[in-house]
VOGU-3710 file (C-alpha; in Angstrom, 3 decimals, decimal comma):
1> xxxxxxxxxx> 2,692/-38,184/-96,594  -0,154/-36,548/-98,452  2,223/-35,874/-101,449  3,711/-39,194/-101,953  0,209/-40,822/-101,548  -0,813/-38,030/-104,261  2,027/-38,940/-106,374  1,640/-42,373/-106,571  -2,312/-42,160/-107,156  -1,584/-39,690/-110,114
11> xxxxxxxxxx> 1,033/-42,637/-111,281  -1,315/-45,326/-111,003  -3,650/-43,231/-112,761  -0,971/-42,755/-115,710  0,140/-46,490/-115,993  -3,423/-47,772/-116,403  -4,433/-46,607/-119,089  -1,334/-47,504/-120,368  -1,269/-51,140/-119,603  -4,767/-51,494/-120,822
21> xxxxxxxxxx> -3,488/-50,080/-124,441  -1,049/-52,292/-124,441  -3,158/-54,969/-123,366  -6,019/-54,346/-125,660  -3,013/-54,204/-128,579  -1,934/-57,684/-127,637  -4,843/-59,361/-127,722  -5,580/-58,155/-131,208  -2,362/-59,271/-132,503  -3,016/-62,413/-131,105
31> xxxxxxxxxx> -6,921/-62,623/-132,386  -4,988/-61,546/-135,887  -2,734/-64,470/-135,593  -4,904/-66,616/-135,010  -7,393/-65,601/-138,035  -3,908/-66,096/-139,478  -3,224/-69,675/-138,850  -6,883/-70,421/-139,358  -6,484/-69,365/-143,034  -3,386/-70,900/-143,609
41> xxxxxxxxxx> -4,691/-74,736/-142,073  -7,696/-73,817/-144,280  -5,748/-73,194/-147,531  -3,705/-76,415/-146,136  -6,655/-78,428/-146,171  -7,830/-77,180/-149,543  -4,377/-78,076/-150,914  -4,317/-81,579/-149,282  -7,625/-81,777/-151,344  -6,540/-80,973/-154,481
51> xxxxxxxxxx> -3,698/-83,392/-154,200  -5,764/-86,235/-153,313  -8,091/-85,677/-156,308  -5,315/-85,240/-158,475  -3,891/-88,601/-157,267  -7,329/-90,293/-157,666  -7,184/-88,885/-160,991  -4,372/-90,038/-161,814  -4,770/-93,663/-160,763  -7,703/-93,602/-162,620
61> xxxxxxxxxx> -6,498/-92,660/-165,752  -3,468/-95,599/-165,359  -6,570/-97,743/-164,457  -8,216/-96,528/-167,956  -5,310/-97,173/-169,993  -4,534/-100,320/-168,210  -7,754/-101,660/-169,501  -7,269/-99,882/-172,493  -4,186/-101,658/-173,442  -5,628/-104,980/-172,059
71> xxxxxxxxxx> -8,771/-104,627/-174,747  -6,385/-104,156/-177,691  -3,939/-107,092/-177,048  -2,474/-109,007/-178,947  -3,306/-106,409/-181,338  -3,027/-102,648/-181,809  -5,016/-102,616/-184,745  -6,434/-104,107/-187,788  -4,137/-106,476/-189,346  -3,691/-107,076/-192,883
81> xxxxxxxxxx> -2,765/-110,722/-194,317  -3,219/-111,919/-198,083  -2,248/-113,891/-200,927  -1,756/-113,484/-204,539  -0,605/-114,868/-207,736  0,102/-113,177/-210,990  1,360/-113,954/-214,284  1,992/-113,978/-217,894  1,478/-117,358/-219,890  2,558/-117,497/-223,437
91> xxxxxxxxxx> 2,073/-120,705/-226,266  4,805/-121,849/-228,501  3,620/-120,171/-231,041  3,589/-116,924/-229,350  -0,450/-116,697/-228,485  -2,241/-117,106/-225,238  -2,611/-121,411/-224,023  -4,201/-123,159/-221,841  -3,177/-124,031/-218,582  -3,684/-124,584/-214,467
101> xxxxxxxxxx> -2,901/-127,207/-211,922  -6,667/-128,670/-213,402  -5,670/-128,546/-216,919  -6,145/-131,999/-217,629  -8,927/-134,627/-218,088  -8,415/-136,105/-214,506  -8,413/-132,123/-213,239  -12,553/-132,495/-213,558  -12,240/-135,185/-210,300  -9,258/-133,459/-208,389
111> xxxxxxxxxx> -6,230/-134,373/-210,467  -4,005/-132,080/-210,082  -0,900/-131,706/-211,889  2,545/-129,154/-210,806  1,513/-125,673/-210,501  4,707/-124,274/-211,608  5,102/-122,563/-214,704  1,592/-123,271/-215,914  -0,988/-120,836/-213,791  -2,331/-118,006/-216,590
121> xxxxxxxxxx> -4,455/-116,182/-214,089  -4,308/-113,417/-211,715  -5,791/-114,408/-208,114  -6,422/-112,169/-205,557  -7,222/-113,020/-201,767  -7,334/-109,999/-198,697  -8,026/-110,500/-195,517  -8,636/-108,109/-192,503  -8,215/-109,167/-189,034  -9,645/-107,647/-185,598
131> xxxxxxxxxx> -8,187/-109,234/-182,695  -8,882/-108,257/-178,527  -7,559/-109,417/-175,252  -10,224/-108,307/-172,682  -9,590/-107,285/-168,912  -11,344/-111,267/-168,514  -9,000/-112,691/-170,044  -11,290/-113,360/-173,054  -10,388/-112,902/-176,556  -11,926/-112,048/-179,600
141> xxxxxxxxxx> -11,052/-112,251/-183,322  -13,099/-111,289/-186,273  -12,104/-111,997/-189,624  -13,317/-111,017/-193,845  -11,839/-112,225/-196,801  -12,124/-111,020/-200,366  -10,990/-112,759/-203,031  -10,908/-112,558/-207,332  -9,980/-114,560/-209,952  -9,020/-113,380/-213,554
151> xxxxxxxxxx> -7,406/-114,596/-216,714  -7,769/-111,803/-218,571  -4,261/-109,721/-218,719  -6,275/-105,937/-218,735  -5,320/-104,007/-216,371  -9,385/-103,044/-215,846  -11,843/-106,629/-215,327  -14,610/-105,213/-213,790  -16,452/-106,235/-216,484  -15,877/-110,370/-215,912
161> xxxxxxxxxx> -14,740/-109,735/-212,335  -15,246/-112,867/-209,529  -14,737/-110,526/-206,517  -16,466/-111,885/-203,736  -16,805/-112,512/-199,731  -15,022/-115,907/-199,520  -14,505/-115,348/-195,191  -16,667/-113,340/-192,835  -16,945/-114,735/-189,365  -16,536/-114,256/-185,580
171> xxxxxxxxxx> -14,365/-116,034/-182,420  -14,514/-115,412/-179,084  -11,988/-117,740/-176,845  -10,530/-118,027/-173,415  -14,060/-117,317/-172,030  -13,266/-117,404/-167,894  -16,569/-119,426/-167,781  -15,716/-122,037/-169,578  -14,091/-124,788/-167,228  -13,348/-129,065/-167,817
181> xxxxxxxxxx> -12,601/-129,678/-171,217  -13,697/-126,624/-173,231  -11,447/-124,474/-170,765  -9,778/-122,263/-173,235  -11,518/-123,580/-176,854  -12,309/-121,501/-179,090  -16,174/-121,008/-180,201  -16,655/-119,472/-183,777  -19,752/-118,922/-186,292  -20,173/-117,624/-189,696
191> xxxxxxxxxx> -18,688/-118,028/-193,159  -15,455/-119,309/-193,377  -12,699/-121,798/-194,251  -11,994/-124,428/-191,340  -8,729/-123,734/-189,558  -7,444/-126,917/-189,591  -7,362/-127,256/-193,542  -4,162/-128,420/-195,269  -3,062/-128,439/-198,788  0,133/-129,551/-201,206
201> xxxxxxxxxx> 1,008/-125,994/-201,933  2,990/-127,411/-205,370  -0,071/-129,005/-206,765  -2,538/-126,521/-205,745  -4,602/-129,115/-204,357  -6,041/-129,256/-200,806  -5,657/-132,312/-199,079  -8,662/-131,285/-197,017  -10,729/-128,264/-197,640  -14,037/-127,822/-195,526
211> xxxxxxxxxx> -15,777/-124,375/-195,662  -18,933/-122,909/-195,868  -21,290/-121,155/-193,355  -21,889/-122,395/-189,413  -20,699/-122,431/-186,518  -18,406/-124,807/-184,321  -15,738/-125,318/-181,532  -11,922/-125,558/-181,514  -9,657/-127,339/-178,900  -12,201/-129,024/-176,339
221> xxxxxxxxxx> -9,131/-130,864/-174,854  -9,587/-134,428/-173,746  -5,774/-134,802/-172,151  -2,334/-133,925/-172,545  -2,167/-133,992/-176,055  -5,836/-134,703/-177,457  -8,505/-132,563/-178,530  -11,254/-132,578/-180,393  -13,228/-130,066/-182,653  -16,588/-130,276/-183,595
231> xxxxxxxxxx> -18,598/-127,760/-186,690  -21,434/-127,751/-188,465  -20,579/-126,287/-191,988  -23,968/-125,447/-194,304  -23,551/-125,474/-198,395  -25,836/-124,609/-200,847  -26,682/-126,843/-204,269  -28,846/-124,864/-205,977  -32,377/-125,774/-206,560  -34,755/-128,014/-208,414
241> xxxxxxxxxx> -37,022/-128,357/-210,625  -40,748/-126,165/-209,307  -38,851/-125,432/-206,205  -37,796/-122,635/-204,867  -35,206/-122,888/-202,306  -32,061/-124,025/-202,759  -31,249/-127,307/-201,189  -28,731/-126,943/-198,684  -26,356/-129,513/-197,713  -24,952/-129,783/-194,033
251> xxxxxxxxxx> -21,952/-131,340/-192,839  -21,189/-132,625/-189,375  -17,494/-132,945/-188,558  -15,496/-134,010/-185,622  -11,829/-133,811/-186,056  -9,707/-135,315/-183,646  -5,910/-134,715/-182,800  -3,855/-137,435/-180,937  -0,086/-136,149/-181,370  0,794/-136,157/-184,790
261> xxxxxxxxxx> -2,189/-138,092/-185,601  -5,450/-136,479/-186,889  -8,902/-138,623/-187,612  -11,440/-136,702/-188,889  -15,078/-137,981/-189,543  -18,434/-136,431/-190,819  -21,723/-136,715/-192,155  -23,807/-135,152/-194,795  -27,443/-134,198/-195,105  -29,164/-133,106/-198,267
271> xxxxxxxxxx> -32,867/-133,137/-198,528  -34,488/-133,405/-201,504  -31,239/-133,972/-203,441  -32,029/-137,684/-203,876  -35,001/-136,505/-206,354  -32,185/-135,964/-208,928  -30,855/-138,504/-211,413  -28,040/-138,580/-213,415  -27,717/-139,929/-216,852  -25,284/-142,461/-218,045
281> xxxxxxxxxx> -25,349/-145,497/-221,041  -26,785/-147,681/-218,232  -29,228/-145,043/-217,927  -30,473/-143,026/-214,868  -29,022/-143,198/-211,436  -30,128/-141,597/-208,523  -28,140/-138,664/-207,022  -27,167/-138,514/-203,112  -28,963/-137,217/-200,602  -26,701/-138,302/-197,823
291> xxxxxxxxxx> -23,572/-139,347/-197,354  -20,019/-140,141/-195,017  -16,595/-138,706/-195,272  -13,155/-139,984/-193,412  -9,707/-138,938/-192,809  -7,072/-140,139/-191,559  -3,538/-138,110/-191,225  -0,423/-138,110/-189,583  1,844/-134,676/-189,653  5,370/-135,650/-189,183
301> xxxxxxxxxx> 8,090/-133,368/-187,257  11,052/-134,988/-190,190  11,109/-136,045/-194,006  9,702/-139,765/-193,442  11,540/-139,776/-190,554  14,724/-140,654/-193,603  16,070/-137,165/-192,194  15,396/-133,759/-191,026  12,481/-131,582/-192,629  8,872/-132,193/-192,783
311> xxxxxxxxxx> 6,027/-134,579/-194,559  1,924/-134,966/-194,334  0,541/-138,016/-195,619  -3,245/-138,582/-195,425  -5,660/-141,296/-196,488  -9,050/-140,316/-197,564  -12,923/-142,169/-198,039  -15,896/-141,227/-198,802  -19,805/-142,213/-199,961  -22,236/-140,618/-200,803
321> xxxxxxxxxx> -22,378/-136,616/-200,789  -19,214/-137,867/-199,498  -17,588/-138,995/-202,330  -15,968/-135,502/-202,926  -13,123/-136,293/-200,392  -11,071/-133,620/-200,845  -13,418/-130,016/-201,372  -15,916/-131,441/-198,726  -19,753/-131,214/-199,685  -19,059/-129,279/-202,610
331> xxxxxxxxxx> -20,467/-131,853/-205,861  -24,003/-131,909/-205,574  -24,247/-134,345/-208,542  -22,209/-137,483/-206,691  -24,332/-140,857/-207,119  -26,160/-142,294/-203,906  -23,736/-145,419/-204,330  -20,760/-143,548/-204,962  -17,164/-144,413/-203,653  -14,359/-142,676/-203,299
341> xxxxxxxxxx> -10,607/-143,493/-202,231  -7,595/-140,978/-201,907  -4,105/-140,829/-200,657  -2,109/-137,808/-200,824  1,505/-136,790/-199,346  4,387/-134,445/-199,685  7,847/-133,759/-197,746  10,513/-131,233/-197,574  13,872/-131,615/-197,414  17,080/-130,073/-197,746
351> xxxxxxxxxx> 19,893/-132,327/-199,476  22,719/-130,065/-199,194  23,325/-126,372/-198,118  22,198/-125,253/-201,582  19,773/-127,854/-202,944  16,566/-128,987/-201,281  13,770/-130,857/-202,035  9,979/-130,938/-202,014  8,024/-134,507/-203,809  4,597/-135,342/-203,892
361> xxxxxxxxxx> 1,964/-137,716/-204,696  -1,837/-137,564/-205,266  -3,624/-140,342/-205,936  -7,367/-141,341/-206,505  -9,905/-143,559/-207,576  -13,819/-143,219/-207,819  -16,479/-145,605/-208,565  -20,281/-144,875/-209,774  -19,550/-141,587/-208,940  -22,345/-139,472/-210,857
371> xxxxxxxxxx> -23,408/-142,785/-212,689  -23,854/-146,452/-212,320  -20,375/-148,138/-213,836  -18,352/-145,299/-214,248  -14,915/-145,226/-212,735  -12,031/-142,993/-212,398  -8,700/-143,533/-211,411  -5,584/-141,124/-211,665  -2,014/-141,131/-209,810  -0,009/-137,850/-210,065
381> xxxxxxxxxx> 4,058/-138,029/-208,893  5,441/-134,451/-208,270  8,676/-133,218/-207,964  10,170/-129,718/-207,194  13,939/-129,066/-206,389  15,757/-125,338/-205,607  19,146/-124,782/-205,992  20,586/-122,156/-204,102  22,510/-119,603/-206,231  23,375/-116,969/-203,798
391> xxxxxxxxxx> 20,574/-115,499/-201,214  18,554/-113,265/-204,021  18,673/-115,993/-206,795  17,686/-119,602/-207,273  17,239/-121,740/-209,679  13,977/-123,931/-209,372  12,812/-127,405/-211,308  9,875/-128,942/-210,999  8,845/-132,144/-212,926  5,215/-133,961/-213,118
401> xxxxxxxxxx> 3,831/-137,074/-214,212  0,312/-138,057/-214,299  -1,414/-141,257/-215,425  -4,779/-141,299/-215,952  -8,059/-144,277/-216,611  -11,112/-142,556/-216,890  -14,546/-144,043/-218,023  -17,609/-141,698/-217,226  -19,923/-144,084/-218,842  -21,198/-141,442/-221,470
411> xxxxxxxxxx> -22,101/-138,908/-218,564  -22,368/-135,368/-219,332  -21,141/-136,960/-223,514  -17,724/-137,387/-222,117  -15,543/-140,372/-223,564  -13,596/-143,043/-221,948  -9,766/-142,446/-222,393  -6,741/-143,536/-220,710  -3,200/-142,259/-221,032  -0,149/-140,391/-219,384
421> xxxxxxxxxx> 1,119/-136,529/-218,838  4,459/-135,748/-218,427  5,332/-131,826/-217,460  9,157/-130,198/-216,888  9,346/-126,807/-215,492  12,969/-124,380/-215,322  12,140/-121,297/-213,464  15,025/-119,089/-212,621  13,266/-117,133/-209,279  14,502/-114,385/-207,235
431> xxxxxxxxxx> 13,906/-113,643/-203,356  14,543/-110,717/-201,410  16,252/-113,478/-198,625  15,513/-116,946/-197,212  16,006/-118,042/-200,504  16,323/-121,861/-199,673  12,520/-122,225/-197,832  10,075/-123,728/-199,649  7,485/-121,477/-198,289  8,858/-118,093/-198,129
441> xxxxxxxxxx> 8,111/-115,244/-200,072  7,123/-113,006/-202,199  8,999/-114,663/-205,004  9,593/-113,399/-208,787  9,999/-115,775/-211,488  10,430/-116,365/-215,233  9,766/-119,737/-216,684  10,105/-122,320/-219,924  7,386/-125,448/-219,332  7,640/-128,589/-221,519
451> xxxxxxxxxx> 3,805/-129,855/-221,246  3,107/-133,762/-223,393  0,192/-135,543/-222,886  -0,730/-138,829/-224,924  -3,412/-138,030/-228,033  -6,087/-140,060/-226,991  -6,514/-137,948/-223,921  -7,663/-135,484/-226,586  -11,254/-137,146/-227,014  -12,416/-136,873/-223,355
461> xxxxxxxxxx> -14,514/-133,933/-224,120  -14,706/-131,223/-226,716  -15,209/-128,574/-223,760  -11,759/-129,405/-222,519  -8,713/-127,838/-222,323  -7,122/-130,710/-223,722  -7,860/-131,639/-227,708  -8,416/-127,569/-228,446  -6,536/-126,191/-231,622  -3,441/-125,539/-230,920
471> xxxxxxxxxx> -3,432/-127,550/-228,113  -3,164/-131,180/-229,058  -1,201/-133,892/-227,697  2,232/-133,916/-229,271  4,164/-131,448/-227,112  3,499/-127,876/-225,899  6,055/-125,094/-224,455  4,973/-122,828/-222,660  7,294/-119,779/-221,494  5,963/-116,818/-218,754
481> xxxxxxx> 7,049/-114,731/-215,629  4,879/-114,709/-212,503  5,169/-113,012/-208,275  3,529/-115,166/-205,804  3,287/-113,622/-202,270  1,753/-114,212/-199,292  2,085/-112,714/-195,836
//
């Protein structure tokens, strides 16, 4: 008995220790484990992290470039528009002549003539354009325009060079506070040409032109299809006499759109412009210091709805300061009871697949205008047809007549004459394509111009272009090449 109990004591005693090595072993494992899985939750964690940021990151770059791209829409840049004419005019007799749309003694008061094959000069006009789309909604638009005018054929006229700041203004539009009827006008200030201005491109006369420096508002909508805007355009005279300012004119316009029809109506202010008098045979007459202006227009979808294509026709008034009907506020010299009545229109057409048409009229007449009695009345008839060749060449014609009864009343020494002008332009053109639109281009042209004028016209005034040597009535041809472009 004693040996067994012996036995097993000295076995106990030898698995004891044992166990509790094996024990302690475990336990550190598991302690090391654990430290283990600790770590790798932490570096989980830390991972989980990262990833988050990097998605926050993420979205917020999309979130930046979002807004990014929001700010620069519609535009990705500056854009870049112009226009410019160029060319070479050459006398019969193989010398430089006289010429432009204002060549003749109704020119002075807006009678224009055709413009084909009889511009000499080289005008210029570039304009740069910002444009943004904000995260708003809002958009802005900022706009300059140079511009020069030469007739000198050098290729360096810095010496006699017009360059100048014609545009420079601001827009902002679809401003998300604006609600009723301004909800999405336009507001604008600065120096500029209105938007809404319209012209007969083949007489290079403006059927409207307002411009100058102000501020106004575009499209405050009244319904469906009405809207109104409303400017205040600033214009400078010059000065007078022991004073030093300038006298500044201001116009006051509100233009106003019903469908096709447009009625536009403004006033003029000019202090201290009514202490100037003009001199005439009757004497002296008092120049304006105020004055109205009217238009009424209608913009038609077809060629006098005869068939398809496109006509303007406008009727124009004016007293006063706003006697000038068509280059608003821009005569300081008009008479305080002068009057002044225009109508002007032009269509496009196209006769056949190769031949289309363009014909215009201008027509005017002005009483007392700078001086008591005088009067003024002209009526120019315009013409221009193209006839397809193939789609890089056309042939273009363009024929004017212009009849003319002008008495100034001895202002300024100018003579009372009346008489007719009769111009006939070929100009073989080419296009790079859309050869049969009136109003595409660049276009590249060469040119013969009969220009015939009656002789009395000569005596007008010995400053004008008409009754200079070599440029008598009698019959003139003129022969040139010329680009036009605008984009």
């Amino acid at each position: 008995m004693k040996m067994h109990h012996v036995a097993c004591a000295v076995a106990v005693a030898c698995i004891s220790p044992l166990q509790a090595a094996t024990d302690s072993g475990l336990e550190q494992r598991l302690n090391a484990l654990e430290a283990r899985l600790a770590a790798a939750e932490q570096r989980a964690q830390t991972a989980e992290a990262k990833a988050a940021a990097a998605e926050q990151q993420t979205q917020r770059t999309a979130e930046q470039t979002a807004r990014l791209e929001q700010q620069t829409l519609p535009s990705q840049g500056v854009e870049f528009h112009g226009y410019a004419r160029s060319g070479l005019l050459i006398g019969d007799n193989g010398s430089g002549t006289e010429g432009g749309p204002y060549v003749t003694p109704a020119g002075a008061t807006g009678g224009a003539i055709g413009r084909l094959g009889n511009e000499p000069d080289t005008y210029v006009e570039v304009n740069l354009e910002k444009k943004s789309q904000l995260d708003n909604g809002a958009t802005t638009r900022y706009k300059v325009m140079l511009a020069d005018g030469q007739r000198s054929y050098n290729d360096w006229t810095g010496g006699n060079s017009s360059l100048n700041i014609r545009q420079a203004f601001a827009e902002l539009g679809q401003l998300p506070t604006f609600g009723g009827a301004v909800k999405g006008s336009t507001l604008w200030a600065g120096k500029r040409f209105d938007r809404d201005n319209f012209d007969i491109h083949w007489l290079d006369s403006d059927v409207i032109f307002l411009a100058g420096t102000g501020a106004g508002i575009y499209d405050v909508k009244w319904g469906d299809n009405t809207h109104s805007n409303f400017s205040l355009y600033g214009r400078s005279f010059g000065a007078l006499d022991n004073v030093n300012s300038d006298i500044q004119n201001y116009i006051y316009t509100a233009n106003n759109y019903a469908g096709n029809w447009q009625w536009m109506i403004s006033g003029l202010r000019a202090r201290d412009n009514d202490a100037k008098f003009n001199t005439g045979n009757g004497g002296n007459t008092r120049v304006a210091g105020k004055g109205i202006h009217s238009l009424l227009a209608y913009h038609g979808s077809s060629f006098y709805g005869l068939r398809e294509g496109t006509f303007k026709a406008a009727l124009l008034y004016g007293q006063g300061l706003g006697a000038e009907v068509k280059g608003l506020g821009s005569d300081g010299n008009l008479a305080e009871s002068a009057r002044t009545l225009r109508l002007a229109t032009y269509g496009t057409t196209a006769l056949s697949q190769r031949w289309s048409l363009a014909p215009a009229v201008l027509a005017q007449r002005s009483e007392d205008r700078y001086v008591k009695g005088d009067d003024y009345r002209w009526v120019t008839l315009n013409g221009r047809l193209l006839q397809e060749i193939n789609q890089n060449f056309a042939l273009a014609y363009e024929a004017s007549y212009q009849y003319m009864d002008l008495d100034p009343q001895g202002y300024k020494g100018l003579s009372a004459v009346d008489g007719n002008v009769y111009k006939l332009t070929f100009a073989p053109t080419f296009k790079a394509g859309d050869i049969a639109n009136f109003f595409s281009r660049p276009e590249l042209r060469v040119f013969a111009t009969y220009l015939n004028w009656d002789k009395q016209l000569d005596k007008y005034a010995t400053s004008d272009s008409f009754g200079k040597e070599g440029f008598t009535g009698g019959g003139q041809w003129n022969f040139g090449v010329q680009m036009e472009t605008w984009f």
